[in-house]
Wavefront OBJ file of the C-alpha trace (Angstrom):
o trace
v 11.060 7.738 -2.366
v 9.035 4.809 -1.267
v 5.428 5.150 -0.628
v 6.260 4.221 2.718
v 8.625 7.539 3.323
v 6.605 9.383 1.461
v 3.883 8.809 3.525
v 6.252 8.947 7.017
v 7.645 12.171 5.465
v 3.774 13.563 5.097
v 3.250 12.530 8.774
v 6.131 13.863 9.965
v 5.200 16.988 8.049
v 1.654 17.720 9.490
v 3.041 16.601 12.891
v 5.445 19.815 12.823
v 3.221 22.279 11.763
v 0.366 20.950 14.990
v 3.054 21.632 17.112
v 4.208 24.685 15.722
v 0.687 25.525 15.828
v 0.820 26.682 12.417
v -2.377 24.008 12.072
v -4.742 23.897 14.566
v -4.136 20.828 17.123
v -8.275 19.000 15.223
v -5.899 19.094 12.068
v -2.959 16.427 13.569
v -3.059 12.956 12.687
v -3.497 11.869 8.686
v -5.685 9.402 7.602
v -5.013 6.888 4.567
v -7.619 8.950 2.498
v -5.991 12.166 3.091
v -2.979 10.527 2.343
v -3.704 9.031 -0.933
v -5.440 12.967 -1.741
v -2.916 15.563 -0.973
v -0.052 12.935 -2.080
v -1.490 10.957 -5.182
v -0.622 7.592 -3.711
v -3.713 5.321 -4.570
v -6.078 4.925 -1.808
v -5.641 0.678 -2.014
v -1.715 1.308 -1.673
v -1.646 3.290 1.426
v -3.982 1.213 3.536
v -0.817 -1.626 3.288
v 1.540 1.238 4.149
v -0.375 2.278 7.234
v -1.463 -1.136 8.207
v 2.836 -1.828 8.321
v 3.851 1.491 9.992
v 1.281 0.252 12.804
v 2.408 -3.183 12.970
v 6.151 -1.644 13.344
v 4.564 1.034 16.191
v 5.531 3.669 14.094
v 2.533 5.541 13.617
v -0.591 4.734 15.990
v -4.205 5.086 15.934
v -5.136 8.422 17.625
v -8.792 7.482 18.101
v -10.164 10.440 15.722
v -12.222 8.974 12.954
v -13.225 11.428 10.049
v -16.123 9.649 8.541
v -15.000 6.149 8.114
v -11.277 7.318 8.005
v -9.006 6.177 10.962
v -6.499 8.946 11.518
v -3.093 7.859 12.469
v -0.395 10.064 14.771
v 3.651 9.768 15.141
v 4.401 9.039 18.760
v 6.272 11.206 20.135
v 9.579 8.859 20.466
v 8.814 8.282 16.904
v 9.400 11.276 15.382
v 13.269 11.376 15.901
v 13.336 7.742 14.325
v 11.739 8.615 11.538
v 13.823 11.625 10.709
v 17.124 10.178 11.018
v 16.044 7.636 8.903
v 14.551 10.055 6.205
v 18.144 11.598 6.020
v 19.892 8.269 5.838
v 17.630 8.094 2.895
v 18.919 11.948 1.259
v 22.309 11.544 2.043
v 22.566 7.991 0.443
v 21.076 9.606 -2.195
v 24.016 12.030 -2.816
l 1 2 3 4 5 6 7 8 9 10 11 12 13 14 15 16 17 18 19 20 21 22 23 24 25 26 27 28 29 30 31 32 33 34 35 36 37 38 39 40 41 42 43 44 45 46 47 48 49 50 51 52 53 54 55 56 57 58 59 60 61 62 63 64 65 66 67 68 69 70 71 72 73 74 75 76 77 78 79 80 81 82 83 84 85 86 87 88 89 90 91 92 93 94
C-alpha cells in the first residue's frame, strides 16, 4: 500500500468506529502526527500526503487542533469514494 491509502485506509478506519460510536465523537478526525504514530509513516512524509488528500477534497480540515496538530475528517460523500477505491486496490491485488 501507498502511504497515501494507508493513511485514507486509517481515516476511513477511525471514521467508522466515531460513527459506530465505538470511539467517542472528540476522538474523530486524525491528525498527521497521529498518523505518522499509530502507523509508522514518518511525520515529514505524511504532511505531503495530507496536504494532497486536501488539495483533492478528500479529507478536510475539521477545525479541531490538538496542540499544533490540524486534525483532518472524511466528508461524508467521501467515504464511499475512498472505499471503492481501496478495493480496486485488493482486488487488483489478487
Amino acid at each position: 500500500m501507498t502511504n497515501e491509502e494507508k493513511i485514507l485506509a486509517y481515516a476511513l478506519a477511525k471514521h467508522l468506529l466515531v460513527e459506530e460510536s465505538i470511539l467517542p465523537p472528540e476522538e474523530a478526525g486524525v491528525s498527521a502526527l497521529e498518523v505518522s504514530n499509530k502507523i509508522g509513516i514518518k511525520k515529514n512524509s505524511t504532511d505531503g500526503v495530507f496536504k494532497a488528500l486536501r488539495d483533492k477534497g478528500i479529507i478536510i480540515q475539521n477545525g479541531k487542533k490538538v496542540g499544533k496538530e490540524v486534525k483532518y475528517s472524511l466528508p461524508l460523500y467521501g467515504t464511499t469514494q475512498i472505499i471503492e477505491e481501496l478495493q480496486k486496490k485488493v482486488e487488483g491485488k489478487k
